[in-house]
C-alpha positions in Angstrom: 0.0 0.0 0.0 2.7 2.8 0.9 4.1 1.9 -2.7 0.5 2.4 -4.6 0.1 5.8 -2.6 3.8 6.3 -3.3 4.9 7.8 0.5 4.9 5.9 3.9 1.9 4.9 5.9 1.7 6.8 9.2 3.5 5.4 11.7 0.4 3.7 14.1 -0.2 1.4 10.7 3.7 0.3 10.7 3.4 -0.1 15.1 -0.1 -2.1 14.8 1.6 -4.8 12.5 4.4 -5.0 14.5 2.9 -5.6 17.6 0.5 -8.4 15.7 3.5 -10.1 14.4 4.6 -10.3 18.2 1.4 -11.2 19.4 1.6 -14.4 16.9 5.3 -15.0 17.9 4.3 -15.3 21.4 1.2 -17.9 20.6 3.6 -20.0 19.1 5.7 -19.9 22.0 3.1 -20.6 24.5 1.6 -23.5 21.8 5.5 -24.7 21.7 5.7 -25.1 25.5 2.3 -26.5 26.0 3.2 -29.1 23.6 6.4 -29.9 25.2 5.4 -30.1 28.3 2.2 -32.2 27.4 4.4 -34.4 25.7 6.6 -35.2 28.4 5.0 -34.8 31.5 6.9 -38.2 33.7 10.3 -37.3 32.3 10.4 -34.4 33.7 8.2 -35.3 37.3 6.0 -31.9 36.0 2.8 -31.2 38.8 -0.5 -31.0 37.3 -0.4 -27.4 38.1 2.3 -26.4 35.4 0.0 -27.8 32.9 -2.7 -26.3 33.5 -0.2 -23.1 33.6 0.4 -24.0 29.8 -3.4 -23.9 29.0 -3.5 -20.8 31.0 -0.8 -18.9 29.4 -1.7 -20.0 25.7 -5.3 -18.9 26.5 -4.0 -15.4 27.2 -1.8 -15.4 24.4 -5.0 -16.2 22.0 -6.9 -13.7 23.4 -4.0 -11.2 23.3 -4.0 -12.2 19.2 -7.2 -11.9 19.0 -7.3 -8.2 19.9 -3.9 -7.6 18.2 -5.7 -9.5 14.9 -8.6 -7.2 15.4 -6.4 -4.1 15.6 -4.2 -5.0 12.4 -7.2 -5.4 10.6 -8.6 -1.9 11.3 -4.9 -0.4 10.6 -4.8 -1.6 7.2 -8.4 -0.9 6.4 -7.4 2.6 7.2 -4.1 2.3 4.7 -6.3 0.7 2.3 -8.4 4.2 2.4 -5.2 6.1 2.7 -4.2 5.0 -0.7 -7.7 4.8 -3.1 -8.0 7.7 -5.6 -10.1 10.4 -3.7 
């Protein structure tokens, strides 16, 4: 989009993907670990508790990508505007 308008999007557009693309590196991480730890849980003598942690922690980190989905969404919607004829 900033090369069909032909100058750079404002900076809020650039910090909203940016903060998506963390939001999906941390999901991964959390889905990582909860699979790990799931897959492993005698080896390593891990409580129920830490588990349940896991879930915890990846739940967060869905609903934290949720919002951060919802928000990218809306940033580019406004670039998309930014950069049709007027």
């Amino acid at each position: 989009m900033e090369r069909l308008c032909g100058a750079p999007m404002h900076r809020n557009i650039s910090r909203t993907l940016e903060l998506h693309l963390e939001a999906i590196q941390v999901t991964q991480a959390r889905r990582k670990d909860e699979i790990g730890n799931a897959a492993n849980p005698q080896s390593r003598r891990v409580p129920r508790y830490n588990n349940e942690k896991d879930v915890l922690a990846l739940a967060a980190a869905l609903r934290a990508l949720a919002g951060a989905t919802r928000r990218a969404r809306t940033a580019l919607w406004c670039a998309l505007q930014a950069t049709l004829p007027k």
